[in-house]
C-alpha positions in Angstrom: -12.0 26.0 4.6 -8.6 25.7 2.7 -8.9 23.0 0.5 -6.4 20.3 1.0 -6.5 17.7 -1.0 -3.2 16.4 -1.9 0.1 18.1 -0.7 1.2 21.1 -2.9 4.2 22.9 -4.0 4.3 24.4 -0.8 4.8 20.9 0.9 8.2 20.7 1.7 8.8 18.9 5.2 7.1 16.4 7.7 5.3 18.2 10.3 6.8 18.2 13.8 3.7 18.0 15.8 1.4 15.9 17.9 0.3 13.4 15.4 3.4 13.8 13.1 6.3 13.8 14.7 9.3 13.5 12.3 10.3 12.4 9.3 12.6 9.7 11.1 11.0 5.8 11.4 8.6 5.8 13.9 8.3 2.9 17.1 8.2 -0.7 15.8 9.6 0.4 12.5 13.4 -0.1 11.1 15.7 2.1 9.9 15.2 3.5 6.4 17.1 1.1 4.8 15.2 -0.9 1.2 14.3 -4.1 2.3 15.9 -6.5 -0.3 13.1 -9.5 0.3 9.2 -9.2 -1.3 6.5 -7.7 0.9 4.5 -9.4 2.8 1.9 -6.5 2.3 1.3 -3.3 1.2 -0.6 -0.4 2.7 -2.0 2.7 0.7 -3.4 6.0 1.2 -6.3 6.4 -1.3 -6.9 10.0 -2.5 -9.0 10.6 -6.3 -7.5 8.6 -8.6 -4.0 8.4 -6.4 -2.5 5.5 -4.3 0.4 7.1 -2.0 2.6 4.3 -0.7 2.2 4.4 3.1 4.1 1.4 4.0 5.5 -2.2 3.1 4.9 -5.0 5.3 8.6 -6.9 5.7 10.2 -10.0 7.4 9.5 -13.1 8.7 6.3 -14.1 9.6 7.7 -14.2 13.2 9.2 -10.9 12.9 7.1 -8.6 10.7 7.9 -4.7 10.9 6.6 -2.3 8.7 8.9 -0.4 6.3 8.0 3.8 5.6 6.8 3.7 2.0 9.8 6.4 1.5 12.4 3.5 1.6 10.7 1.4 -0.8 12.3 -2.2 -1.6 13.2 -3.0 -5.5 10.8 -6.1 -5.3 8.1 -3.9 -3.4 8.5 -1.4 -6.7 8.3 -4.3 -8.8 5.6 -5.6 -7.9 3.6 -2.2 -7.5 4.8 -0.9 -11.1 2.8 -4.8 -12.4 -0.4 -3.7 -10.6 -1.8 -5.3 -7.6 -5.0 -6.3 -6.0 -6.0 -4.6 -2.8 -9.1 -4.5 0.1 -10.3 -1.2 -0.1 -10.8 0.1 3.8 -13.0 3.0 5.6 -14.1 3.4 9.1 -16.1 0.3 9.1 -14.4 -2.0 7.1 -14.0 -3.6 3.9 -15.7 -1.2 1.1 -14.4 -3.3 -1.9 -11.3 -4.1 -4.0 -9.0 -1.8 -6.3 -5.9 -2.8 -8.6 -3.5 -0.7 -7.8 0.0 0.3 -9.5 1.5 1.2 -12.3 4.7 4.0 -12.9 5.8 5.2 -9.6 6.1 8.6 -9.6 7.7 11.6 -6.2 6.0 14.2 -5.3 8.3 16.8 -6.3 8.4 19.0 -2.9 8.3 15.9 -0.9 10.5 13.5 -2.0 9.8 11.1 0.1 6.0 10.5 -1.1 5.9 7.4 -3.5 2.5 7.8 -5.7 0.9 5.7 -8.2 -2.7 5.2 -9.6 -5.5 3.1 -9.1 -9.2 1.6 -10.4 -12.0 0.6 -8.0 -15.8 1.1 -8.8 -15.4 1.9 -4.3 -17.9 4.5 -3.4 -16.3 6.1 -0.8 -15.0 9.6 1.2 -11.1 10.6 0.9 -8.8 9.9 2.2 -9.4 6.0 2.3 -7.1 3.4 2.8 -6.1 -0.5 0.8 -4.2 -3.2 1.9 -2.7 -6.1 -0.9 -2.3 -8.7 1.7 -3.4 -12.8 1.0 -5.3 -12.4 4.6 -8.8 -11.1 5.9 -7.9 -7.7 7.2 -11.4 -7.2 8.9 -11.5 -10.3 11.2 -14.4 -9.2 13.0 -17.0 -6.7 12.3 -16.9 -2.7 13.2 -19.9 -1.0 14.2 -20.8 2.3 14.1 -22.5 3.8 17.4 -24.7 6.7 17.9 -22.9 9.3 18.2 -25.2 11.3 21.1 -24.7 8.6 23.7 -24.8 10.2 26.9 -22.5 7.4 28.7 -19.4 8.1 25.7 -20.1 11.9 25.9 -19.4 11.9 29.4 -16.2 10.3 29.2 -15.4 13.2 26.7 -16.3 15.5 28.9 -14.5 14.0 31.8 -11.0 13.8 29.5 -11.7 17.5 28.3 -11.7 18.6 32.4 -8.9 16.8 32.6 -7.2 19.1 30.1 -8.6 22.1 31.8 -11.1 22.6 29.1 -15.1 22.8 30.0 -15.9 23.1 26.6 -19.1 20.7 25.3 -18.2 17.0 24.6 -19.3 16.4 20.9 -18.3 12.9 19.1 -17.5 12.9 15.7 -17.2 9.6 15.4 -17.5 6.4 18.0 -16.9 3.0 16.4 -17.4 -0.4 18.5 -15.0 -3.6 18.1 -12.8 -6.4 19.3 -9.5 -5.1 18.5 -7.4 -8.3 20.0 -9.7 -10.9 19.5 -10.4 -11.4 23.3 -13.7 -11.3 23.0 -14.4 -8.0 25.0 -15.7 -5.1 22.6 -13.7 -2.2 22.6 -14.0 1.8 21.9 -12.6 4.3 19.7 -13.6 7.9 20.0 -13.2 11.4 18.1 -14.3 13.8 19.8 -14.0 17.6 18.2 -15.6 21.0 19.2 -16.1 21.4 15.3 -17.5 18.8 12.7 -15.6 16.6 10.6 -16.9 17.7 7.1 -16.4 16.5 3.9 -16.2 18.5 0.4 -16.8 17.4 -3.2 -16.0 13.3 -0.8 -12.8 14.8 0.8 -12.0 15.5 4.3 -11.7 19.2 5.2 -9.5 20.8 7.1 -10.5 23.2 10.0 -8.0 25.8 11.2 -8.5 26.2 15.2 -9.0 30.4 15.7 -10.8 30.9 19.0 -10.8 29.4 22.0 -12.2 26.4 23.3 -11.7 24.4 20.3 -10.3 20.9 20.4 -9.8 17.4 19.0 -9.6 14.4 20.6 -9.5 10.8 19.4 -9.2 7.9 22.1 -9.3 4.3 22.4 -10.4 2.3 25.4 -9.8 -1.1 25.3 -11.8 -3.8 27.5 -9.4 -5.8 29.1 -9.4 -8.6 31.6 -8.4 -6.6 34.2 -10.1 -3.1 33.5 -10.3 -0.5 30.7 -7.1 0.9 29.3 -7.8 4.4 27.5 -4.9 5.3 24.9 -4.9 8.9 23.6 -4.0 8.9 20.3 -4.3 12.0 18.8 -4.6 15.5 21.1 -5.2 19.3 20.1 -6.4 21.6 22.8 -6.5 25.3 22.6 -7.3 26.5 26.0 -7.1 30.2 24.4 -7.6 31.6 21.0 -4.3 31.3 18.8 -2.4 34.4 18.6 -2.9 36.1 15.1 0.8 35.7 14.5 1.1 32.5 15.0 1.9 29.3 13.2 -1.5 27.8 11.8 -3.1 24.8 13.5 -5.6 22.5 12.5 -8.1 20.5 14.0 -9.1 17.6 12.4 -8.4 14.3 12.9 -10.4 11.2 11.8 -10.5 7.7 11.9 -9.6 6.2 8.5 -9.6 2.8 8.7 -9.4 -0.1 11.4 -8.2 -3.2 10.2 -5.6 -6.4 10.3 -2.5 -4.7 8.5 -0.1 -7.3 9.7 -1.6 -10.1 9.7 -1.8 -11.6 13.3 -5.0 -11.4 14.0 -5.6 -8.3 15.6 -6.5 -5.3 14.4 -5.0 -1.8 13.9 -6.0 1.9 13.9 -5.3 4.0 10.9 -5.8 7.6 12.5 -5.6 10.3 9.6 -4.4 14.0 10.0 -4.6 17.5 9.1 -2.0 19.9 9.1 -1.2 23.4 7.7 -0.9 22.6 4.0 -0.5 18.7 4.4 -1.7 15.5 5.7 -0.9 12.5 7.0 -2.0 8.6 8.6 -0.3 7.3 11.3 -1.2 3.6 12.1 -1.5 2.2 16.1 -1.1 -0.7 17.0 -2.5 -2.4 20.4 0.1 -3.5 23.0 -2.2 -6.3 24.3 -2.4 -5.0 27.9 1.3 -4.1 28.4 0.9 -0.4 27.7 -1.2 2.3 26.0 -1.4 1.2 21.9 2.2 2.0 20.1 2.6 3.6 16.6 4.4 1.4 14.5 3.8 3.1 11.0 3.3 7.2 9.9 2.6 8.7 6.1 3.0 12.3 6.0 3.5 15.7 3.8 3.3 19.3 5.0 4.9 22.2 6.6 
């Protein structure tokens, strides 16, 4: 297993690939220009004993978008570099509180990556995630589900057919909540053909190299009219990669759900493996319209 932790000197560019697609803002988000106007939150990516900026919450509370932690605001800095309180998140919730901040420092070979430090007495498996926000951002509880249901493996194993793949479902993870608030419970999946594992607390990263192997993470969300399944992460490898080829990884995970903005409902914090990097890209549901949308994305590798 190749043991990435935090990006390295060989972390030079955001991945082009199914969970990170460029370096450019992603759906929902502005152009990267400093907002001038304080936060009105602040999302981390929790690794050790560093706190990458992921994000700034900006605007009107009638017109929020979130702002890529590489085009961080003066009063954003400001307020980071005098240390700020924050809800640690995992996969299930609220895990405690960290103060966060301090000098803000780049990752040299991606310059993009704003790091600082943090404390928290949190007990907990990298990477995690925090939120300095003045609302709840768990509005309603996350459960985790067994993960050898025969009704949710079947729906794997129905979506892997669809991808021409007859491989055996397995769930890595299944978690159970109201997303929106409408009082129907909703679903969100990773399936994988190989376990998420974790080393010394920290996700590893498995490199597919034979066939069959995949990674799956979907979210069907109960709906007054029917079930709306939104694929949010896909890596199928109908055929063994080609010894000469570029490296692929597997894993993805469910890092956090939780209220980022503020509005009640909740988000999905999907995090990613790459070929020497990582990254979190955040989803946010459409309420109905359309499959969930990503409005946020955090990311270093090659």
């Amino acid at each position: 297993m190749p043991d990435i932790r935090r990006p390295t000197l060989l972390l030079t560019a955001l991945v082009i690939s199914t969970a990170l697609v460029s370096l450019a803002p992603a759906q929902g988000t502005p152009a990267a220009t400093p907002p001038t106007t304080a936060p009105r939150a602040i999302l981390f990516r929790l690794v050790e004993n560093t706190a990458s900026v992921e994000g700034t919450l900006d605007g009107p509370t009638t017109a929020r978008r979130w702002t890529p932690g590489e085009s961080l605001g003066p009063l954003a800095r400001q307020q980071i570099e005098a240390m700020v309180k924050a809800t640690v998140l995992g996969p299930t919730g609220k895990l405690g509180a960290a103060t966060i901040g301090g000098r803000i420092e780049t990752n040299d070979p991606c310059d993009w990556v704003r790091e600082t430090r943090y404390l928290t007495t949190v007990k907990t498996v990298f990477p995690a995630h925090a939120l300095s926000a003045p609302w709840n951002p768990v509005p309603r509880p996350i459960t985790a589900l067994p993960l050898n249901s025969a009704s949710y493996l079947a729906i794997v194993s129905a979506e892997l057919k669809k991808r021409g793949l007859t491989a055996a479902p397995r769930l890595v993870q299944l978690l159970r909540t109201d997303l929106d608030g409408n009082g129907r419970d909703d679903i969100l999946m990773v399936a994988a053909s190989d376990p998420v594992t974790f080393r010394e607390g920290i996700m590893n990263g498995i490199y597919a190299n034979r066939a069959g192997q995949y990674s799956l993470v979907l979210v069907r969300e109960a709906l007054p009219n029917g079930v709306k399944t939104s694929v949010l992460g896909e890596r199928i490898f109908k055929v063994a990669p080609l010894p000469d080829a570029f490296p692929e990884m597997l894993t993805q995970r469910i890092g956090a759900v939780a209220d980022l903005n503020g509005d009640g409902s909740m988000e999905v914090l999907l995090d990613d493996y790459v070929h020497e990097g990582e990254g979190t890209t955040v989803w946010q549901s459409s309420a109905g319209k359309a499959t969930m949308k990503r409005v946020l994305e955090w990311g270093c590798g090659v």
